[in-house]
C-alpha positions in Angstrom: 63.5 64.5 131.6 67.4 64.7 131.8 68.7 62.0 133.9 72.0 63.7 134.8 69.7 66.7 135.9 69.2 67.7 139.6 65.9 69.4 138.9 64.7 66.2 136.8 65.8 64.3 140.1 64.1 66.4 142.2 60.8 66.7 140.1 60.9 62.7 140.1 61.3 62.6 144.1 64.4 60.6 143.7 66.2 64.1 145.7 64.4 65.2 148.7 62.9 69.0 148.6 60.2 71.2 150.4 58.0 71.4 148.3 55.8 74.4 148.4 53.4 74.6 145.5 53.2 71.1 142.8 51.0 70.9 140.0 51.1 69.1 136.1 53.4 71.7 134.6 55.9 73.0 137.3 57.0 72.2 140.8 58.3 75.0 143.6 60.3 74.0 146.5 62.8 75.9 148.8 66.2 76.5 147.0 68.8 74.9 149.6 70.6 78.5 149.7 68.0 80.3 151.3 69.6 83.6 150.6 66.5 84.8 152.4 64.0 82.8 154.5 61.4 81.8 151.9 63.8 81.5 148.6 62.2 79.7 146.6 62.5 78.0 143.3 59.7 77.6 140.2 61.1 75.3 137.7 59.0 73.9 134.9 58.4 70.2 134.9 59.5 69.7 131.5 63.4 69.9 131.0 64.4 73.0 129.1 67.8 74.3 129.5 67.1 78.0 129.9 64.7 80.7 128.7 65.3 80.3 125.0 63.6 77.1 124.6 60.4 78.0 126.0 57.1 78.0 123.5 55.0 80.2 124.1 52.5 77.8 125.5 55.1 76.9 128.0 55.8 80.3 129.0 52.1 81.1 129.7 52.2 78.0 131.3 54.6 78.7 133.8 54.8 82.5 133.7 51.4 82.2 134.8 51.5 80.5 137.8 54.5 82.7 139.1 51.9 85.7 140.7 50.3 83.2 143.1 53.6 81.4 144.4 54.9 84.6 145.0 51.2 85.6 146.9 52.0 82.8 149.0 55.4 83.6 150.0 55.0 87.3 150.6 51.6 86.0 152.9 53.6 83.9 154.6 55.4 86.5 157.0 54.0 89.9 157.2 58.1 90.7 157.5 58.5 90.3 153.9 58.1 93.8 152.8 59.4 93.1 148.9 60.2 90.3 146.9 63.4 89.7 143.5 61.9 87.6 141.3 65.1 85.8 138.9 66.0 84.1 136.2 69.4 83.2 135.1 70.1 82.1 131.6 74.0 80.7 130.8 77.0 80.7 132.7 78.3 84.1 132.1 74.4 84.9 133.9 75.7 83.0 136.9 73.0 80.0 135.7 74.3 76.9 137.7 71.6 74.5 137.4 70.8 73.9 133.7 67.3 73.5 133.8 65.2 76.9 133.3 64.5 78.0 137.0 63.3 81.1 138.6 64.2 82.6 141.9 61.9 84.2 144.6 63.9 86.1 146.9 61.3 88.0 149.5 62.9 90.7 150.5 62.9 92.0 154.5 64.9 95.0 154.6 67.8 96.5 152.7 70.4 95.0 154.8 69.1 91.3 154.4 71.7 90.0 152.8 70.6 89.4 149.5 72.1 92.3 146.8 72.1 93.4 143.5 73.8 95.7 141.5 73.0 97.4 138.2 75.4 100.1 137.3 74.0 102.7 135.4 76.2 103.2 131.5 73.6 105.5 130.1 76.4 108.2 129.7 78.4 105.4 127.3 74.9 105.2 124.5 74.1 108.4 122.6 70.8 108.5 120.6 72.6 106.8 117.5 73.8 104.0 119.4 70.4 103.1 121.2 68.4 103.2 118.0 71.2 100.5 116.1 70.9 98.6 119.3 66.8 98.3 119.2 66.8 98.2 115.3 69.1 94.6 116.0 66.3 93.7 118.2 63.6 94.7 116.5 64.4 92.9 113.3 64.7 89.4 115.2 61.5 89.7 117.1 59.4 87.4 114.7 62.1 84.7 115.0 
């Protein structure tokens, strides 16, 4: 636990949240925002900063729990008709809260208020680029 953190506060009910799913390895509860009804947060129990410091046993951990919070919220409106399921990771990914969380957005319609944008640079990578791109992934992947 970080005492300094909001999410360590939280997970130690010394800050107030709705709680809507608590167990030994993560806690979900309502993210403040509500940039649509039902936003919710899943953020592990045990302080890690962002998605790099996860284990694998962590991951499985809380990874695996995700489906059936997300069940949950999508069963409880038969208006949710969708669902964005995010996680942030450093400042420059518009990661406020430093303590690994994910978002579930359900989704009601297109005009809901909740957007994202992905533009599309496929013209900018020819085949030469994309391979040097996946080889400097590639080679990490065991670290």
């Amino acid at each position: 636990m970080d005492n300094n953190c909001i999410f360590c506060k939280i997970i130690n009910g010394d800050i107030p949240s709705y709680t809507v799913y608590e167990d030994d390895v993560v806690k979900a509860f309502l993210d403040i925002s509500q940039a649509t009804p039902g936003h919710t947060l899943v953020i592990p129990k045990k302080h890690v900063q962002n998605i790099y410091e996860y284990d694998d046993n962590l991951a499985e951990q809380v990874f695996s729990r995700i489906p059936k919070i997300a069940r949950a919220i999508k069963a409880s409106s038969p208006d949710i008709k969708g669902m964005n399921i995010v996680n942030n990771n450093g400042e420059v990914a518009y990661q406020s809260v430093f303590h690994s969380h994910f978002h579930l957005i359900p989704r009601y319609s297109e005009k809901d208020g909740f957007e994202m944008s992905f533009q599309d640079n496929g013209k900018n990578y020819d085949e030469e680029t994309l391979v040097k791109i996946k080889n400097e992934i590639s080679k990490h992947m065991g670290a």
